[in-house]
C-alpha positions in Angstrom: -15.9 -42.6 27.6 -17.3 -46.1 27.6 -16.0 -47.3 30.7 -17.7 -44.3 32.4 -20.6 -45.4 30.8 -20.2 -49.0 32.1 -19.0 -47.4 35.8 -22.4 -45.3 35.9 -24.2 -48.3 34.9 -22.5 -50.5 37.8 -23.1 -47.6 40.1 -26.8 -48.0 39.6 -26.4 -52.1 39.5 -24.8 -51.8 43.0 -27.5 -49.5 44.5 -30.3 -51.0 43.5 -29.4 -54.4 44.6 -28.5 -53.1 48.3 -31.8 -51.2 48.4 -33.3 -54.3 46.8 -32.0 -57.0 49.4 -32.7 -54.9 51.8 -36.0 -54.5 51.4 -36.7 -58.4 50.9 -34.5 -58.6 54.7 -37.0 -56.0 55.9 -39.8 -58.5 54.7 -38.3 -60.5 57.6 -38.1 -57.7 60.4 -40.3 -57.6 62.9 -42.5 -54.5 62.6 -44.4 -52.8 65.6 -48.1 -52.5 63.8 -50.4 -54.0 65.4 -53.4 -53.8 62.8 -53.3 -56.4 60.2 -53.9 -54.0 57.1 -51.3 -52.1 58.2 -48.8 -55.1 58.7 -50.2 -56.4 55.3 -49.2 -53.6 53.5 -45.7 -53.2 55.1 -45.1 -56.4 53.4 -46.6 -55.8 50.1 -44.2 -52.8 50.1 -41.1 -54.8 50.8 -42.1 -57.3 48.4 -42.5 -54.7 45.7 -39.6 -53.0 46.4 -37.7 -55.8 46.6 -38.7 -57.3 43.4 -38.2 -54.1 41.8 -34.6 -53.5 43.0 -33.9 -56.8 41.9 -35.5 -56.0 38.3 -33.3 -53.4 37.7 -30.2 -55.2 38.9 -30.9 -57.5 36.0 -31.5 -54.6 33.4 -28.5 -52.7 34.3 -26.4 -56.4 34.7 -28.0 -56.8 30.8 -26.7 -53.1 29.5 -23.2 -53.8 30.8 -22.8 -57.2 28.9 
């Protein structure tokens, strides 16, 4: 039973640094807005998202160990 734990764990680990990178690469993307608050807050978003993913990558990476 503690390997599924650890699998379930990893699981997560796994998501949330894909959705994590991927949201700092979309920091990068070009984006079609042409106001500045709404370009501002595309990146904000990425940014948080990003740092957020990658927060949780470290939690998860902590629980396993």
């Amino acid at each position: 039973m503690e390997n599924i734990f650890d699998a379930l764990l990893f699981a997560v680990l796994v998501a949330a640094g894909g959705l994590g990178l991927s949201s700092f690469l979309m920091l990068f993307s070009s984006t079609t807005a042409t106001e500045k608050e709404a370009v501002q807050r595309q990146r904000f978003e990425s940014v948080f998202f990003g740092v957020a993913g990658l927060v949780v990558v470290l939690l998860m990476w902590y629980a396993i160990s």
